[in-house]
N, C-alpha and C positions, 0 to 999 in steps of 0.2 A: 229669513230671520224671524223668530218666534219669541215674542217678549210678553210679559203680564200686563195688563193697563195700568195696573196699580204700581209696576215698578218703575213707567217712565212718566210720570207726572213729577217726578222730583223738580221743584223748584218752580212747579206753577202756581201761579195764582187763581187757586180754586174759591169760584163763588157755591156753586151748590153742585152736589150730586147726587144722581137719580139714578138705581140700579147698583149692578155690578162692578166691582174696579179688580174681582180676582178671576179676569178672564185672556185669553190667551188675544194677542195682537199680531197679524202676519205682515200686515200693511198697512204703509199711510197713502192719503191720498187728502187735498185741499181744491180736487175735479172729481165730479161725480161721475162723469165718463169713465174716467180710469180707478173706480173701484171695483173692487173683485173681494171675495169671499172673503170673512175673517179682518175686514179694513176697519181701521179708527180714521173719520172723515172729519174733516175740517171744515164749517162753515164758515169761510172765512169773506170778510164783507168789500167787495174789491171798488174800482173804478168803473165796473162798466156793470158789471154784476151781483149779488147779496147769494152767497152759498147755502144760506138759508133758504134760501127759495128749491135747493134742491136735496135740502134734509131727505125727506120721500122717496125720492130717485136714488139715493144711495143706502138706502136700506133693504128699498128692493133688489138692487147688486148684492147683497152681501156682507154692508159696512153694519159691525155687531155694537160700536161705541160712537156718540158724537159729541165733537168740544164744540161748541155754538158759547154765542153773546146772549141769545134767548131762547131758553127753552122752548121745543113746539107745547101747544096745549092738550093736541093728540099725538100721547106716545106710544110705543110699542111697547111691551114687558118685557119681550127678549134683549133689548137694546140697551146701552147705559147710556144717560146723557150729562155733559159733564159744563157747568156753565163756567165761564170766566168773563175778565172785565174786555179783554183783546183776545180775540183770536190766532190774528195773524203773529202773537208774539206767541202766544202758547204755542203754534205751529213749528217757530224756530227753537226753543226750548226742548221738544216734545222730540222732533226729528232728531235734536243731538243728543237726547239720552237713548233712543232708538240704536241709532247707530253709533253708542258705546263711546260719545266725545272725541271723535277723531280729529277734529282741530287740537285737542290737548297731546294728541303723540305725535305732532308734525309740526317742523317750525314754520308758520302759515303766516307772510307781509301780504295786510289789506292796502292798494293801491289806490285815491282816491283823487279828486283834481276834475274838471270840467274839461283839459288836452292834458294830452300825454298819457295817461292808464294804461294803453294798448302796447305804446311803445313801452315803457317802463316797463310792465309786468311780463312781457315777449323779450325784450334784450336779456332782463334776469335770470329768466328761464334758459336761455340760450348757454349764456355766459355761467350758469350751475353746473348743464349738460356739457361745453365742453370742459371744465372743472372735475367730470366725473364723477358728478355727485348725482344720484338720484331722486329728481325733483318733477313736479306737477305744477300744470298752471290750468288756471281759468280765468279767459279772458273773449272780449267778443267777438275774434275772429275766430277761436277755434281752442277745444279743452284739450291737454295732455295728460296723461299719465306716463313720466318717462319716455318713450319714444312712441307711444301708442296718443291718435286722434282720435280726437271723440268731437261733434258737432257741437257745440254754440248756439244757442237759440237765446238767452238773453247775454245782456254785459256780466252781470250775475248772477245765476242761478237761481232756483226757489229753494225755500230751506231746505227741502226730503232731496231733490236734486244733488245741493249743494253738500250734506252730509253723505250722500250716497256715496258723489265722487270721492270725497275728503276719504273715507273706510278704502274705499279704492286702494286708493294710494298710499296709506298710510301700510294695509294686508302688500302691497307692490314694494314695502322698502322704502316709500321714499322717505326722505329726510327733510326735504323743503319744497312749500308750494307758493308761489307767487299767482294773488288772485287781483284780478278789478273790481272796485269794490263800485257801485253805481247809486248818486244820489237816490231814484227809487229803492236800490237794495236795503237802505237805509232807513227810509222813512217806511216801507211795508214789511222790517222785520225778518227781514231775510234774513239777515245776520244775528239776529238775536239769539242765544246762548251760543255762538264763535268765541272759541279762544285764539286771539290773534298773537305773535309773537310780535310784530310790527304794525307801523301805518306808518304811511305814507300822503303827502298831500303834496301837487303839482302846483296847483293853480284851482284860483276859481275863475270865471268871466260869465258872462251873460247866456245861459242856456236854460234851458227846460223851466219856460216862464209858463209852459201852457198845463205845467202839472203842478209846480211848486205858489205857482201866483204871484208870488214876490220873491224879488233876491236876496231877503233876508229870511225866508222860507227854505230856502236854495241853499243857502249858507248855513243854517242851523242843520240841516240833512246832514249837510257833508261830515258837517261838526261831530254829527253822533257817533261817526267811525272811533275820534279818539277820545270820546266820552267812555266807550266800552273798553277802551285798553287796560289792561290786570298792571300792576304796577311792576310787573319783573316786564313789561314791553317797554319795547323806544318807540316815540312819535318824532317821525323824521318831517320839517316843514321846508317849504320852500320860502325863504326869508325875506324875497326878493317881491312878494307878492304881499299886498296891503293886508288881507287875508291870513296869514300866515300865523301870527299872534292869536286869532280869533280862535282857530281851530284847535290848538293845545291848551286855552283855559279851562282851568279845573280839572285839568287830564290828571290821572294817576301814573302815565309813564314816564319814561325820561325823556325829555327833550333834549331833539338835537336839528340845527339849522345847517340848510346848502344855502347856495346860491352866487350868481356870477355879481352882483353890486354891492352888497350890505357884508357889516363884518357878520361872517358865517363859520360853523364848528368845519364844514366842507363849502370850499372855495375852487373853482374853476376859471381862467381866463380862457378870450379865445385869440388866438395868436394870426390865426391865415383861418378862413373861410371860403374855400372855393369849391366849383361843383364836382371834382376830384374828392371833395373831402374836408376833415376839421383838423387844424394843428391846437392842442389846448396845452395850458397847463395845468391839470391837473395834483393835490397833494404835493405840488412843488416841482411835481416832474412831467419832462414831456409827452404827451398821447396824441399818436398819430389816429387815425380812423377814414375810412372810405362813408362813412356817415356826413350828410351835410347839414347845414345849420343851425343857428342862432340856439334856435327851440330845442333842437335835437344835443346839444352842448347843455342846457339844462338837463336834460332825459340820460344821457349819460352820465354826469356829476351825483345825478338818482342812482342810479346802478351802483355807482362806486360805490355810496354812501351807504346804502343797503348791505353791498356788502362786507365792507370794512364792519359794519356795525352787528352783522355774523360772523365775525372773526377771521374772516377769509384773509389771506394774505395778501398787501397791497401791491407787491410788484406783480403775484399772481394775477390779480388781477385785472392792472395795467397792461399786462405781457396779451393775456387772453381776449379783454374788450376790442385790441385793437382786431383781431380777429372776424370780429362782429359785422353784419349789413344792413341793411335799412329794412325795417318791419314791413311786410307788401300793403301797397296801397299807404304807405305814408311817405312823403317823399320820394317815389320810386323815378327816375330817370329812365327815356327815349330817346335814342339819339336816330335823326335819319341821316341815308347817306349824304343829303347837301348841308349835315350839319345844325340843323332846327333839333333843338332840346325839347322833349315833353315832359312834365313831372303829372304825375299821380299822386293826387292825395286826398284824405279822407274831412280835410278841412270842411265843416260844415256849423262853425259855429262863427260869428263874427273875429273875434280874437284869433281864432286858428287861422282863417283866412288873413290876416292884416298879418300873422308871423310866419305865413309863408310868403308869402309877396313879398315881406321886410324882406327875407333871404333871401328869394331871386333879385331882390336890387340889392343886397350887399355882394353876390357874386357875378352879378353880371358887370361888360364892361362898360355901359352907354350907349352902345350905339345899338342895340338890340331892341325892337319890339319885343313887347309882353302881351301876349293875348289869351285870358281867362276866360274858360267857359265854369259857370257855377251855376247853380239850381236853391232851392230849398227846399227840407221836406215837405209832406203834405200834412195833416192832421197833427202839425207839432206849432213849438214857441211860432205865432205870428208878426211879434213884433221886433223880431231880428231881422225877417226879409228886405226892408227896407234900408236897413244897417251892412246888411251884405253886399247890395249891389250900392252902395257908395262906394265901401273900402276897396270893392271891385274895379272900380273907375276910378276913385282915386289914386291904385299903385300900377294899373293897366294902360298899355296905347289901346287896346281894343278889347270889347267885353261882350259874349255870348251870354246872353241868361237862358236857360234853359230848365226841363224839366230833371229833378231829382230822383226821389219816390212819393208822386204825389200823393196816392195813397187813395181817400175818397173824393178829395181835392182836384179841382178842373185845371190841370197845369196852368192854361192861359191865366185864369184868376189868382194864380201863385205869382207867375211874372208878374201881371199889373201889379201888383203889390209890392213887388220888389222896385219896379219903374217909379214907383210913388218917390221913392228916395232919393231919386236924381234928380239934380240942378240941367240946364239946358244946356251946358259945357258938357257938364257927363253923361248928358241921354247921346249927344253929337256922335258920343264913340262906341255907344254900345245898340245894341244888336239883339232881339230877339227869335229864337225858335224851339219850339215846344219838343220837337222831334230830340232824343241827346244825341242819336246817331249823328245825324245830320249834323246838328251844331258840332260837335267835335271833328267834322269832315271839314265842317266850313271854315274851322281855325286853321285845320293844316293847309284849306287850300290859300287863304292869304296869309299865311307866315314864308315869308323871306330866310335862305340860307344865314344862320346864325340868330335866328330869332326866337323868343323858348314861347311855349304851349303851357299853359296850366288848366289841369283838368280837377276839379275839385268838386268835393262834396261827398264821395261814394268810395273813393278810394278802395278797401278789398271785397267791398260786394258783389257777387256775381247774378244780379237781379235788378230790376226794377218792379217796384212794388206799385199796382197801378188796380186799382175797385177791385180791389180783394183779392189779387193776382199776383202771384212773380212770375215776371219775364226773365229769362237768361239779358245777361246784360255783363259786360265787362270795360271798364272805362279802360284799365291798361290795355288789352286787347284789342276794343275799337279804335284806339288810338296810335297803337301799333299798325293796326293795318291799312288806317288811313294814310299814315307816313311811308310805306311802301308802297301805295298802289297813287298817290295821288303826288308824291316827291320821287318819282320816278327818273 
């Protein structure tokens, strides 16, 4: 794709220009690694590293233009350089006039919320494709284009990434993409010149305190999704959550509210809750599903609501969701032959773990042991650690702490930390080993026929991420095969 500089600045905010703007553009790039001949590069000033610093470097590649926050003092003459007050917003700007605003010919629901995105924006997807409709998603386990995968590397995309796919899909037909939209995505601009036809907000709770600082840092992020919404968009909130008000002030779209407690435009009850499945009611009517819990009766009531609010037909709907199965690695279910339940899930934030644990004691019967193994990341929020392994001990007969992906973090020094949080009632029950193999071997070997396993924290990852390394690693997996070989 070959564009003029001069034609995709529309709508930046330009501080000065030095050089050329009537010259041909082949490529963006906001990594000096990945520029190649004929590239407009991106200085853009990050968290760990200033792009500036490799102005040089990508000129020597080939990059003929650069948007920087400040000019070098030594320039080139063949080169234009282009100042602005942000970079990393000029970069989302810049990408969507590149590639010809493909968020404006796709109906494109930003998914937002600290739990649920994954599921949300994976059930919709689903529930479009069997619909028959052709639709794209991006989300963190894995991108689509219609029935075509494409890898995942963040929650969401970078903006050239992000309008890449978006052209994608848009040249593939499709009609609708359901994306995660990721508090970072928000505050670095990623999204910036996205035309979204929805948003979405699940929930907020206590995460990513190690990048935002404060939770009203954290909140104001999220908030930006429906600060950007065009006023022919709906901001759909979840009602039910203190939050929910905050994030549609001064929106320009239409609001509209779910939720299972508060009067809501979409209301859902839950009727039966067992590990079989959710009986709800639904718009009035009844919805069976092999989907289990509490949380997950939220994440569906999302679905509906999204789609009613594209005009889909609602018994279509109801007919098709029941259809539907649990996104991998959240809630997924093990059953061994003597009958001990395992769940997988990706629970890794305090809240998510306390609503899945709620679920296993609303469908268990009493007489069952709960034995949780959990971890927490490495080089992320530290002070949740200690928040986890409480709610750990307090909905568990016995608790595994283990390692997650520590990352450059010395596992043992992640557990101490988590250990900090327990009362001497709660350390009685719980249990430390660094190994996750191991620990997940050692839940199935003291679990009793009828007793369930919760393995959390990592849900669909097939890694552990360990001084700069991923190891193959699969929690459903190792926990599958510890329940055959050790419940024999």
């Amino acid at each position: 794709m070959i564009k003029l500089l001069q034609d995709i600045l529309y709508k930046c905010r330009l501080q000065e220009i030095v050089g050329n703007t009537h010259i041909a553009i082949e490529h963006l790039s906001a990594d000096s690694r990945d520029v190649k001949p004929f590239s407009l590069f991106f200085a853009v000033t990050g968290t760990q590293t200033d792009g500036h610093s490799y102005i040089h470097s990508a000129i020597e590649k080939g990059a003929v233009a650069i948007v920087c926050e400040r000019i070098p003092d030594e320039r080139k003459s063949h080169v234009t350089y282009i100042q602005v007050p942000n970079a990393a917003e000029a970069l989302g700007i810049i990408a969507s006039n590149y590639f010809d605003h493909p968020s404006k010919e796709i109906k494109l629901i930003g998914i937002t919320g600290t739990n649920g995105k994954t599921t949300v924006a994976t059930l919709l997807y689903r529930l479009f494709r069997l619909l028959n409709y052709r639709t794209g998603l991006l989300s963190t386990v894995v991108n689509r284009i219609n029935d075509k995968a494409l890898a995942a590397t963040h929650t969401t995309p970078d903006a050239i990434t992000l309008n890449r796919l978006l052209r994608e899909m848009v040249d593939s037909d499709c009609e609708y993409c359901f994306m995660e939209v990721s508090s970072h995505a928000i505050h670095q601009h990623r999204v910036t010149g996205i035309h979204f036809t929805g948003g979405v907000f699940t929930n907020i709770t206590h995460d990513h305190l190690d990048y935002h600082k404060t939770f009203n840092e954290y909140i104001k992020a999220k908030k930006g999704l429906f600060d950007i919404l065009p006023s022919g968009a709906f901001a759909l909130v979840n009602n039910d959550d203190n939050h929910g008000e905050t994030m549609v002030q001064n929106t320009k779209a239409r609001v509209r509210t779910f939720g299972l407690k508060t009067m809501t435009d979409y209301k859902a009850k839950v009727l039966e809750n067992q590990f079989t499945g959710l009986h709800l009611l639904i718009g009035g009517k009844d919805f069976y599903t092999k989907i289990v819990g509490t949380f997950n009766a939220y994440n569906l009531l999302t679905v509906y609501a999204v789609a009613v609010e594209l005009a889909i037909d609602q018994l279509d709907i109801l007919t098709t969701m029941s259809l539907l199965n649990s996104v991998d690695g959240r809630f997924q279910v093990v059953r061994s032959a003597d009958d001990i339940s395992a769940i997988v899930d990706y629970a890794h934030t305090p809240d998510a773990l306390k609503n899945v644990l709620s679920t296993i004691k609303d469908v268990r019967t009493g007489n069952e042991k709960v034995i949780t193994v959990v971890g927490c990341g490495g080089d992320r929020d530290r002070t949740k650690r200690p928040i986890m392994a409480q709610i750990a001990a307090d909905h568990s007969d016995k608790v595994i702490l283990t390692s997650d992906n520590p990352r450059s973090e010395e596992p043992e020094a992640i557990i101490a930390e988590m250990r900090g949080g327990l009362d001497p009632v709660q350390m009685s029950k719980t249990f430390s080993i660094t190994d996750r193999r191991e620990a997940i071997r050692m839940a199935c070997s003291m679990a009793s026929p009828g007793d369930i396993i919760l393995v959390a924290g990592k849900g669909h990852e097939k890694y552990q991420e360990i001084k700069g390394e991923r190891f193959d690693f699969d929690d459903l997996s190792e926990v599958t095969n510890s329940l055959k070989t050790i419940r024999k």
